[in-house]
N, C-alpha and C positions, 0 to 999 in steps of 0.2 A: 668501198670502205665505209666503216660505221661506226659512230662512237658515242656511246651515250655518259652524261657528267652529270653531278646533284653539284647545283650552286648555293649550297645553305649563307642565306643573308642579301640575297639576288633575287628581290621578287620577279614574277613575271613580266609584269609591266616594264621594267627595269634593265633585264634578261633583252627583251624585246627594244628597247631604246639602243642599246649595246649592239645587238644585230646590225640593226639600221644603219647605226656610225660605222659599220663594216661593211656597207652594200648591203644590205638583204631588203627585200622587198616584202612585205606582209602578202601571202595568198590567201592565205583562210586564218580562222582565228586562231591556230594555233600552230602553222605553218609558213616558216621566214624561209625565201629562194632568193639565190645569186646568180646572174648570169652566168660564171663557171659551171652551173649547174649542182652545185650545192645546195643542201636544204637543212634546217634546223625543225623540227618539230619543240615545240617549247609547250610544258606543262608546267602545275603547280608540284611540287616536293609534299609528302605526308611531314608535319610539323612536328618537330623533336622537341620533347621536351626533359629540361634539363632542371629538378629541381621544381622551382617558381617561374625557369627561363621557359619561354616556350618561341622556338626558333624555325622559319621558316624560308622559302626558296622556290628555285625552280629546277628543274630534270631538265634537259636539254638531248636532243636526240639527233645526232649530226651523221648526214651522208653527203656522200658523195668521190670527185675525185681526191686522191689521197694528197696532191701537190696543193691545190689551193686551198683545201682542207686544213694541213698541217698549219698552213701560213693564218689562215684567217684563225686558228685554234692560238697559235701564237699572239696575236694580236689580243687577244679575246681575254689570254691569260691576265696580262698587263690589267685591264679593264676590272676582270675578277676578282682582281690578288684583296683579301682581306686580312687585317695585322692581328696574327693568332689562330690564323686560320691553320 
């Protein structure tokens, strides 16, 4: 299973603190693994700009199995939710 998401407002660094408090282990610098055997590939978002606004994020590139997957996606949401988004 595989799923990739733009988190505009969710920098990398930030993206990546969020993994962590879910289990994920940093391997490389752009790649977060879980013992289930999940993985997060996390990059920077191209910055939208809206106006004067100019808004930024991160892509998040999720595999693995689809059961711990869903769950830790779950989790993740709560953590993501921004008001207005």
């Amino acid at each position: 299973m595989s799923i990739v998401h733009e988190y505009y407002g969710v920098p990398v660094w930030l993206m990546k603190e969020y993994l962590t408090e879910l289990g994920a282990v940093e391997q490389e610098e752009e790649t977060m693994r879980w013992e289930t055997g999940c993985q997060a590939v996390v990059r920077p978002v191209p910055t939208r700009e809206i106006g004067s606004l100019a808004v930024g994020g991160s892509v998040v590139e999720f595999s693995g199995c689809e059961g711990p997957l869903e769950q830790m996606l779950e989790q993740l949401e709560c953590k993501t939710l921004r008001i207005g988004a």
